[in-house]
Structures are given as C-alpha cells and as structure tokens.
ZAMARGU-4260 file (C-alpha; in steps of 0.2 Angstrom, whole numbers, plus 5000, padded with zeros to 4 digits):
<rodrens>
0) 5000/5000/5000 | 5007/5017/4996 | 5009/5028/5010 | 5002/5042/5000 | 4986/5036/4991
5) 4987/5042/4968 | 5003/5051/4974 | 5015/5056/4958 | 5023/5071/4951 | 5017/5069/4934
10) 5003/5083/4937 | 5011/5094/4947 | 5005/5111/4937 | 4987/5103/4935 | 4990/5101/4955
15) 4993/5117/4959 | 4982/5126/4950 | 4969/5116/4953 | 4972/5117/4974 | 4974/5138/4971
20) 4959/5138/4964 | 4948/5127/4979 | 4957/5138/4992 | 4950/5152/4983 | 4934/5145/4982
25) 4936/5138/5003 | 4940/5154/5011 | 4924/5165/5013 | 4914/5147/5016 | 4929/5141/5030
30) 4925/5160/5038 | 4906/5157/5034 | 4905/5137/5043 | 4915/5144/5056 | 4903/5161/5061
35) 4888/5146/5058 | 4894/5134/5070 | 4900/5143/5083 | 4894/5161/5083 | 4902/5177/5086
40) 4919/5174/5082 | 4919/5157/5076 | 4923/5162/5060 | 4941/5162/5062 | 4940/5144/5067
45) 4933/5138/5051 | 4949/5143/5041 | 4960/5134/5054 | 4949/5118/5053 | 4952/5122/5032
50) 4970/5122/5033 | 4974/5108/5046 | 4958/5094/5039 | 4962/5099/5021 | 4980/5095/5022
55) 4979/5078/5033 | 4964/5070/5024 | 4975/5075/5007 | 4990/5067/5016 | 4981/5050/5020
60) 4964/5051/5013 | 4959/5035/5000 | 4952/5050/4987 | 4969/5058/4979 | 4958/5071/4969
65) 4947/5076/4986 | 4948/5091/4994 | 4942/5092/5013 | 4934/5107/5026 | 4920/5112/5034
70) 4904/5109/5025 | 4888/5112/5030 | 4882/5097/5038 | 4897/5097/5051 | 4894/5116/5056
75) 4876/5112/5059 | 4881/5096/5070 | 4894/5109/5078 | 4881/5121/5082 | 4870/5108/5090
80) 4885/5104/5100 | 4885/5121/5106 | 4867/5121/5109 | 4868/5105/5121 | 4881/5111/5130
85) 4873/5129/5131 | 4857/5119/5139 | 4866/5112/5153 | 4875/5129/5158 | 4890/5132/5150
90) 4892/5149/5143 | 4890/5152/5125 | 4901/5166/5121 | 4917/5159/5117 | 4926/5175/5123
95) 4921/5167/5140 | 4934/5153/5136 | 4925/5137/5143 | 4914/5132/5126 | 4927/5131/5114
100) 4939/5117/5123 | 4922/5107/5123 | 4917/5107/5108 | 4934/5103/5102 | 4936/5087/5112
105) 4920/5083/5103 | 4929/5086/5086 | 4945/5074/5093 | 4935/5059/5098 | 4925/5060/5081
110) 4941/5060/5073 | 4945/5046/5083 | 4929/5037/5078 | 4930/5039/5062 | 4948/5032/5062
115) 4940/5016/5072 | 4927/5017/5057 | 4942/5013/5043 | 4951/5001/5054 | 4936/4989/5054
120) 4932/4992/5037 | 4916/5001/5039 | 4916/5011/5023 | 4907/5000/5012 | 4893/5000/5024
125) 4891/5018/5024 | 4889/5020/5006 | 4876/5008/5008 | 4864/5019/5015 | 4849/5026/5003
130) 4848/5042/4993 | 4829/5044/5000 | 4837/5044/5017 | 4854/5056/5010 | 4844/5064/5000
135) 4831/5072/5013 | 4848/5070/5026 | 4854/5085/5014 | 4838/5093/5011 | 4836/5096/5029
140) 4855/5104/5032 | 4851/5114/5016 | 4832/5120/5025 | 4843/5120/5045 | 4858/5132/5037
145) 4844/5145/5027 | 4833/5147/5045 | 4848/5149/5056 | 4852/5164/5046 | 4837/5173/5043
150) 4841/5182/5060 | 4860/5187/5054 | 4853/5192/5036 | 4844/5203/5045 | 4854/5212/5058
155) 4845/5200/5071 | 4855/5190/5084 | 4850/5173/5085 | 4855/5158/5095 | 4852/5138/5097
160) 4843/5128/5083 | 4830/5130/5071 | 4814/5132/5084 | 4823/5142/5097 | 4829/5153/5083
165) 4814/5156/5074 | 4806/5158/5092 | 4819/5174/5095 | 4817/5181/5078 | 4800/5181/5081
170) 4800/5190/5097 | 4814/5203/5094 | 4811/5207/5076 | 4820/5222/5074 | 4828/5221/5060
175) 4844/5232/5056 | 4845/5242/5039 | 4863/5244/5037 | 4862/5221/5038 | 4849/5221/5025
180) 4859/5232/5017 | 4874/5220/5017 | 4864/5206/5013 | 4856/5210/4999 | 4872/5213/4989
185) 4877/5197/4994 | 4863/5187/4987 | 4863/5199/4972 | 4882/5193/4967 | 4882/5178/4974
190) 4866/5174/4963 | 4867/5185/4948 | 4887/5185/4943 | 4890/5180/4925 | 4895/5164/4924
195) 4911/5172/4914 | 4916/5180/4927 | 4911/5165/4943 | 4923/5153/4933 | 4937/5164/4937
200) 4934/5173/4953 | 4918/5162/4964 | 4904/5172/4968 | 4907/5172/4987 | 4925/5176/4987
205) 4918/5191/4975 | 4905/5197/4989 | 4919/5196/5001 | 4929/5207/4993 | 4918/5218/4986
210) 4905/5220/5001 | 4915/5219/5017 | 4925/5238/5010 | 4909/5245/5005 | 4901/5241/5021
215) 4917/5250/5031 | 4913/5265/5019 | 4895/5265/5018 | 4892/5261/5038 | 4906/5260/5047
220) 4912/5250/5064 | 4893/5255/5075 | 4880/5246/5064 | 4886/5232/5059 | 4890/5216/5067
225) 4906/5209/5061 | 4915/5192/5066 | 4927/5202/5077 | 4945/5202/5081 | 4955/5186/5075
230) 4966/5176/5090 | 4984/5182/5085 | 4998/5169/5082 | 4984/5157/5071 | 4984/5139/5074
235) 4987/5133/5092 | 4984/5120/5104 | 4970/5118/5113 | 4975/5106/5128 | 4960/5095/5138
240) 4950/5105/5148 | 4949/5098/5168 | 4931/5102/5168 | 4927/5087/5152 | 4923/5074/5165
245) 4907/5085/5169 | 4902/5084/5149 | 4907/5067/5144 | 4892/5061/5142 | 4885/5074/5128
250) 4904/5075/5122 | 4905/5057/5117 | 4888/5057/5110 | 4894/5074/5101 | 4907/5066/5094
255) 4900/5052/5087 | 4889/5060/5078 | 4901/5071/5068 | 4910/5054/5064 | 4893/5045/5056
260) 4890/5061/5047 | 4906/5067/5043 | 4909/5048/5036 | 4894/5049/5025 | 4897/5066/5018
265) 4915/5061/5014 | 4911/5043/5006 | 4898/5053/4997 | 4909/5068/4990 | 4921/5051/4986
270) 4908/5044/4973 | 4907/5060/4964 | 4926/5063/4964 | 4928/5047/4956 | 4915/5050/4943
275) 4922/5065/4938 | 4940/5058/4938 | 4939/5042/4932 | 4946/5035/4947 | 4941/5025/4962
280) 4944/5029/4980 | 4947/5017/4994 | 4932/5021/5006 | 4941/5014/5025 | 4958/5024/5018
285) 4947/5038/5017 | 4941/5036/5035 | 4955/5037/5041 | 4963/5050/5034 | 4946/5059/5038
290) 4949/5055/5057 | 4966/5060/5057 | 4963/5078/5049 | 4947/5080/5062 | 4958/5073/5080
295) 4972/5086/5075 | 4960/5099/5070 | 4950/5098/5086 | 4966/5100/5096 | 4973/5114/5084
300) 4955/5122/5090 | 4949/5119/5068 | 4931/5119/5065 | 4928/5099/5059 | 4928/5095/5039
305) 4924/5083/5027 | 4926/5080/5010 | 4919/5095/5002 | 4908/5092/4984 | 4908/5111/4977
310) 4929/5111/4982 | 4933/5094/4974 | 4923/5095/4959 | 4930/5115/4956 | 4948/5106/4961
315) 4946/5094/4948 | 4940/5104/4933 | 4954/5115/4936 | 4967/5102/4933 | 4969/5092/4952
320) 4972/5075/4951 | 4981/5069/4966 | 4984/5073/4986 | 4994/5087/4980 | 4979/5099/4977
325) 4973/5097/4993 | 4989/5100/5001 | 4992/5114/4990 | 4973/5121/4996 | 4975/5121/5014
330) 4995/5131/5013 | 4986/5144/5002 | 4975/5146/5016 | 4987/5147/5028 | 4997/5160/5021
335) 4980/5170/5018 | 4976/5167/5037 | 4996/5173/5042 | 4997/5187/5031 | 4978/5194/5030
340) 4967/5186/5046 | 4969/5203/5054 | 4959/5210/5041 | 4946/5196/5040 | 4940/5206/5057
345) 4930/5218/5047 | 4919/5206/5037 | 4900/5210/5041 | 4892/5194/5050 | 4876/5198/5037
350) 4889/5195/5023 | 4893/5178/5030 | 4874/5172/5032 | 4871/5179/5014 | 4883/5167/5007
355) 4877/5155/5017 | 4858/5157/5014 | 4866/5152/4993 | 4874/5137/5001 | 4860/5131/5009
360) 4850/5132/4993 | 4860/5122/4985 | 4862/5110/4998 | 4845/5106/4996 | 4840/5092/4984
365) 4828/5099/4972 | 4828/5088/4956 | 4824/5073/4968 | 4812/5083/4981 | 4803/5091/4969
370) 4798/5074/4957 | 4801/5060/4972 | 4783/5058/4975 | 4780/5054/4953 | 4793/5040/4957
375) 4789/5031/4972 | 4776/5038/4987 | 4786/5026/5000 | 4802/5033/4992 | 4794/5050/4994
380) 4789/5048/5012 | 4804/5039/5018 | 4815/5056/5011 | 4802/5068/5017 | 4800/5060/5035
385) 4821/5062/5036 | 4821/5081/5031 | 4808/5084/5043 | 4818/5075/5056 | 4833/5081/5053
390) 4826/5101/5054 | 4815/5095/5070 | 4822/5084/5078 | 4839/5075/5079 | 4852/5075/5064
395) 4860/5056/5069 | 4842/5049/5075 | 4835/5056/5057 | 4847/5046/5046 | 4846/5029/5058
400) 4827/5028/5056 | 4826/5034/5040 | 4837/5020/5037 | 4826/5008/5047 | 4813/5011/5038
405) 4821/5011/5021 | 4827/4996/5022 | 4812/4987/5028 | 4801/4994/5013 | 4816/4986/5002
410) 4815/4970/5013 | 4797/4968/5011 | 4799/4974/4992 | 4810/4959/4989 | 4799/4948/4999
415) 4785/4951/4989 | 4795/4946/4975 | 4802/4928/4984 | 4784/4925/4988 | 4776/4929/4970
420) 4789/4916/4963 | 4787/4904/4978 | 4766/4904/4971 | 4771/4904/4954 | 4782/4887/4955
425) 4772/4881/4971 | 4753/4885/4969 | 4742/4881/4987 | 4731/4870/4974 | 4739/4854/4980
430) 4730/4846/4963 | 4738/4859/4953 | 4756/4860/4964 | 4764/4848/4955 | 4758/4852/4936
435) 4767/4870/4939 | 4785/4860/4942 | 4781/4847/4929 | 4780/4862/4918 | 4798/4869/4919
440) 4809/4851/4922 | 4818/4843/4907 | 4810/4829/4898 | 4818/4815/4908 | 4816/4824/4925
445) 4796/4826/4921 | 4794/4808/4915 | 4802/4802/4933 | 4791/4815/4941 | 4775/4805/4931
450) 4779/4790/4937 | 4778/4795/4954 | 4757/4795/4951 | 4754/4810/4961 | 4765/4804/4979
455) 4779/4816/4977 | 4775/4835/4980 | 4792/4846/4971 | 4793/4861/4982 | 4805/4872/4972
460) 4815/4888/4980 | 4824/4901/4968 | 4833/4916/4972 | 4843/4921/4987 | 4830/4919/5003
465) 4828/4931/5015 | 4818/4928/5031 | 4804/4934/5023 | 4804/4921/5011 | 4800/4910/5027
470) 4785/4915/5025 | 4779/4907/5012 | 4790/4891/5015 | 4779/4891/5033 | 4761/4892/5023
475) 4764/4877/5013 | 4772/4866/5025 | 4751/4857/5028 | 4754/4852/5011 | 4766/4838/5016
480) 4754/4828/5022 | 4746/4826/5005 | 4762/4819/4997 | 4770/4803/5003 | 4788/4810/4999
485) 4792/4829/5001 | 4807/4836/4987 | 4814/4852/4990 | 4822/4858/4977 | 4835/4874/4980
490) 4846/4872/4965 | 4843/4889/4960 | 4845/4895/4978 | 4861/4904/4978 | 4858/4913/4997
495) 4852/4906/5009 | 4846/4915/5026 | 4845/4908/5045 | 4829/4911/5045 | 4823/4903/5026
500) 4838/4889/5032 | 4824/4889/5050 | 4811/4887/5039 | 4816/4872/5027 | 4821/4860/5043
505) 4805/4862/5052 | 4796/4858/5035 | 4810/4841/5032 | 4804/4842/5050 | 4787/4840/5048
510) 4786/4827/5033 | 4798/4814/5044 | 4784/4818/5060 | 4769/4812/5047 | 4779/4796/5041
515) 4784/4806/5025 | 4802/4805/5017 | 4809/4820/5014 | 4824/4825/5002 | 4832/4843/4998
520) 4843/4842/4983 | 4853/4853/4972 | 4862/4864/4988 | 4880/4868/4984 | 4894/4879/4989
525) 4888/4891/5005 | 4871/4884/5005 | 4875/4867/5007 | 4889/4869/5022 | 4873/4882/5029
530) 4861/4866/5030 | 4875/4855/5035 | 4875/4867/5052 | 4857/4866/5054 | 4861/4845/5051
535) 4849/4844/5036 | 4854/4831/5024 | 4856/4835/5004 | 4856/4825/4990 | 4866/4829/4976
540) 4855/4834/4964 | 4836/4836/4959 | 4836/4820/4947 | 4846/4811/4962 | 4832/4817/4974
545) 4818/4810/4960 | 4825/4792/4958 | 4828/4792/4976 | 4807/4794/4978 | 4803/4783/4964
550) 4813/4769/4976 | 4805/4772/4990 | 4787/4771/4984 | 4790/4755/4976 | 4800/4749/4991
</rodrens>
C-alpha cells in the first residue's frame, strides 16, 4: 500500500492550480461554517479547521483528487454541540473561554471514531445507506443552514437551533437596515454573477471582497456586526479541559455523531470525485485519513471537515488530480490566514449568512424533492420524513430511522417478489402444485416425476432467501401431508438465510413427524455447508432426489 494514496509528480501544474483555485473557492465558506457553527467569532475557526483537515485528509485520505473542510452538515452538527452544552449551563460566548475546549474534544473523539470506522472496514457500509434517506439528510441541512440565518441576514442576533431561533426572531424582530443592506448585495452577486466572470473569481469570494470595504465606507464600525478580532499567532493547541469529566456524556455522544455524518458526507463527496476523475477511492483509507485531519483539527482548536463536493469537483475541473491539490489548498489558506486574518475582522456577520443562505439552497436536493413523490410515494415519504427530522428533531436519529425504515420497505419489496415466485412454482392447489413444476423440468426429469402418480410434492426455492421468504416456506408446510415423499428443490437458491435455512428443517421436519420422506437436493457451495450446520441432509441433485422417491414408493 502506498503511503500516500494516487501520489506522483506527473501533474504537478494541474495540482497546483487546481488546489489555488479550491482555496479560493474555501476561504469566505471556511470564515462562513465557522461564524455558523460557533457564533460570534467562530469564524476564524473555520479557516483553521480548512488548513489543518484539508492537508491531513489530502496526506492519508483514499480519494487523491478530494479536497476536505468544513461543509455544511458538520457546522450544523457543531452548532447543535454548542446548543447542548449551552442547555446544561456552559456559557455560549466563546470569549468566556470554557465552550470552545468542549466542543473541540468533541471534534478529537470524532476523529477518533472515524479512524476506528476505517480500521474495521466500515466504509462499504456507509455507502450503503439510501439516497431517500441522504437525499432528505441533505435537504434538511440545506432548510437547518437557510433558517439559522434569517436572523443574521437581517441584523438580528439569534441563537440555538432552528425552533429556538425562529422563536427569537419572532419576538425581537428588529431588524437592522445597514444588515439588510449587506445582505442583499450578497445574494445579488452571489446569485446574479455571470458565469464568465464565477469561473474565474467564485461568487462568494467576489462578495467578500467587494461588500466587506463597501460596508466600512457605507456604515462604518457601530451598525454592523462583524466576526470580530481574529486570535493572534493562528493555529494553536488547545490542551483538555479539567472540567470534560462533567460533559462526557454529551461530548462522546457529540462526537460520534460528527463521525457518522462526517463519514457519509466524505464517502459521498468520494463517489462524485471518482465519477468526475475516472478514478476509484478506497472508502476505510478515506476514513481514516478523515479522522486524522478531524483529532488534530480539534486540538489545533479547527472547526471539523469533510470532504467537500463544490471544492473537489472546482479542484478537479481545474486540473487536480492527486493529494497534491489538497495540500496545495490548505497552505494557500494558511498564508492567507498569516498574512491577512487581521483584516478578516471587518467582514460583516450579514455578509457571511448571505453566502450561506446560497449554500443552503444548493444544499438542498431539488431535482429529487421536487419529482420523488412521481417515482415512488414510499420513496417519497421515507426522504420527506428524514428532512423533517433532521430540521425538527435530531440529525443522527433522522438518518438511523430513515434507514430503518428504508430498508424494511426494500426487505418487504424483495419479499413480495420471493413470495410471487414461491406461488408461481408452488401453487396452494395441491392438485395443481405439482403440474406448475412438471411444467419447467427437462423431459427426463418430468417423466420420473409421472411415474411418481401424484405421491411426490416438488417444492421448488429460487433466488437468494431472506427471512421473509420464510414465510411462504411456513404456509405450505400442511401440504406435506398430501404427498408421501416431500422434494425440496433449491438448485437455483444461491443465498440462503438463517431464518429461510429455519424454515426448510422444520418443513423436512414436519414430513419425517407424518411418516413422510423428505429429500432437499441441488444445495451447493455456502448453502449446502449452511444446511449441514442446521444438520439437514442433501442429495446431490434434483434427478438424484427423484429416483431416490421413485425407490422408496416402490420399496
């Protein structure tokens, strides 16, 4: 295994340019996430968690074209961090200095989790989860970032989640001119730049540089809330705080739900970088390198990341190929926070939360929200019961039962489907059970079956069998006792599940209780060393089991 993952030199200009241009692109969302997540001077916290995560996930990531930071659904995780801890009396203000060594031991130990996650080889798993469930996961951090700014957007300080905001903004609605001010030249650049001019300088990096000096000239320091001074010296280390005991409970909690999240919107960003590069990433590598960038973050006091989709798809158009971009992206931040975080001070708080309000937007997954109900109601229900969770509710609790539920719709789906076939071959009609199998066997096979007169019932399996095909298995077992000889037939069974495996002993079961013989032929490979456990007996094959009947009849 290479220690660096699609490391070479052969596109070392493609590399550069193309990490130059996703800094660009990462440093007014970095400053944005951070104000998002943890309030008044947060901001500055966002750039370090750019330059530490986006480096490290680079250095030992499993996506070589994959550039990492804060996104959007790990500043909305954060902010609910804050809120918890807020609820049980720690002071939210972070110039108080007891919140932010909290919330980073929360980033460390979902680093560390997600780490854990790679070492056991979890990434394929969490890939596996369905895009009703990511889709309205998304669609409600798109709705979650667009409400907790309204306040900002409009001169309005707000604080805690989506309810508790809305509740403030309600009853101090006051909103402040010079903000709206701000705001609205945000959204009109950020939405009405030419695309001629967005494919060379992005659209928030344009209001950055256009609004924050226009709003110094236009309103001054009084009337606008600005992210505030920036901590001098830049990255430092933020040591354990004694007082973590008191907390571990939601701190643990805390992190492990920035590690399931920031696992699935890395492994997700992963697909599309590899559909765009023609590459494929290695999803546990990815992990790990994830959970590295994340536990050095948090103790470099860096807002957590995760792979970033608008970064790594702008990264790759402009020529990044390999773990060099990345790199490249988090020391152009770093110089821009050594040599300009001091004048990052001035940006207007309603700039940030108008940039955000067009990231939450496009967070959101229209084309499948707007149409999900044409495809599928279930499909449809199961995505808009997650987006209403995830706003309402709980983020983790949102994707777990969404995926519950998702997956028992697909289980019973695929039931339906065992249990159609299972009638098709195997009709209830006892009279007519054994014309439906005479029907598909070969020529010799069926003449075997004819000379049995009527005494052999061919109980035929296809497919893989779930525990729901029990079912059906369980329904026809009084048939038995029609037949003299019972013949399971799973040939065409290539899984087999504990429950199906359950299923088929009690009906040999059953047949050998009534003085019936009972044969399963045609079980090979997995499935035949599955029945051997469960100490069924198989004969070799379905022709085997057929001669074997027409013997004991006669015998």
């Amino acid at each position: 295994m290479a220690l660096i993952n699609g490391f070479h030199l052969k596109n070392i200009r493609g590399d550069v340019l193309g990490g130059l241009t996703a800094a660009v692109v990462a440093l007014p969302l970095a400053l944005a996430f951070g104000n998002a997540a943890l309030g008044p001077g947060g901001a500055i916290y966002g750039l370090y968690g750019a330059v530490v995560v986006g480096f490290l996930a680079a250095l030992f990531g499993g996506t070589p074209a994959q550039v990492s930071g804060p996104t959007g659904p790990m500043s909305v995780t954060v902010a609910g961090v804050v809120a918890s801890l807020a609820a049980v009396g720690v002071p939210r203000d972070l110039s108080a200095g007891e919140i932010l060594p909290l919330v980073m031991a929360a980033v460390v130990i979902g680093g560390l989790f997600q780490i854990l996650f790679g070492l056991l080889r979890l990434g394929k798993y969490i890939t596996l989860v369905p895009y009703s469930v990511v889709s309205g996961f998304m669609s409600g951090i798109g709705v979650i970032i667009i409400t907790l700014q309204i306040g900002p957007l409009l001169g309005i300080s707000t604080r805690g989640g989506v309810l508790e905001s809305l509740s403030t903004l309600f009853n101090n609605f006051e909103p402040n001119g010079a903000a709206i001010a701000v705001a609205a030249m945000t959204l009109a650049i950020v939405f009405l730049t030419p695309r001629k001019i967005s494919q060379w300088v992005p659209s928030p990096l344009l209001a950055l540089l256009i609004v924050t000096p226009l709003s110094i000239l236009l309103f001054g320091d009084s009337s606008l809330d600005r992210i505030g001074a920036i901590p001098e010296g830049g990255l430092s280390l933020s040591l354990p705080d004694p007082s973590l005991g008191n907390f571990f409970p939601i701190i643990l909690k805390a992190g492990l739900v920035l590690a399931v999240l920031g696992a699935i919107d890395s492994l997700l960003t992963s697909l599309v970088a590899d559909n765009i590069s023609q590459t494929r990433h290695n999803s546990d590598r990815e992990l790990i390198g994830q959970g590295i960038g994340n536990a050095v973050a948090g103790i470099f006091t860096g807002l957590p990341g995760a792979g970033a989709t608008m970064r790594t798809v702008i990264n790759v158009k402009s020529g990044g190929s390999t773990p060099i971009s990345g790199m490249v992206h988090s020391v152009v931040l770093l110089f821009v926070l050594v040599g300009a975080g001091p004048l990052a001070s001035q940006i207007p708080t309603a700039l940030l939360a108008g940039i955000l309000i067009k990231v939450g937007l496009d967070i959101i997954d229209w084309g499948f929200l707007l149409r999900a109900h044409k495809l599928s109601l279930k499909t449809a229900s199961v995505m808009y019961g997650v987006l209403f969770m995830t706003v309402f509710w709980d983020l983790i609790w949102a994707v777990l039962v969404g995926v519950f539920i998702a997956n028992m719709l697909t289980i019973d789906s695929i039931t339906e489907t065992q249990l159609e076939g299972m009638e098709a071959d195997n009709p209830f009609d006892s009279s007519s059970n054994n014309n439906a199998a005479n029907a598909q066997l070969p020529s010799d096979e069926k003449a075997l079956l004819d000379r049995c007169a009527g005494e052999v019932m061919l109980f035929r399996l296809k497919g893989p069998l779930s525990f729901g095909a029990a079912k059906g298995i369980t329904e026809r077992m009084m048939l038995v006792r029609n037949y003299k000889v019972l013949i399971l037939d799973i040939t065409d069974v290539p899984r087999l599940g504990v429950t199906a495996t359950l299923a088929i002993e009690d009906m040999v079961q059953e047949a050998l209780s009534n003085s019936r013989k009972a044969y399963v032929a045609g079980a090979t490979g997995r499935v035949k060393d599955r029945l051997a456990k469960f100490g069924v007996d198989v004969i070799g094959t379905r022709k085997e089991a057929l001669i074997a009947a027409i013997d004991n009849l006669n015998g």
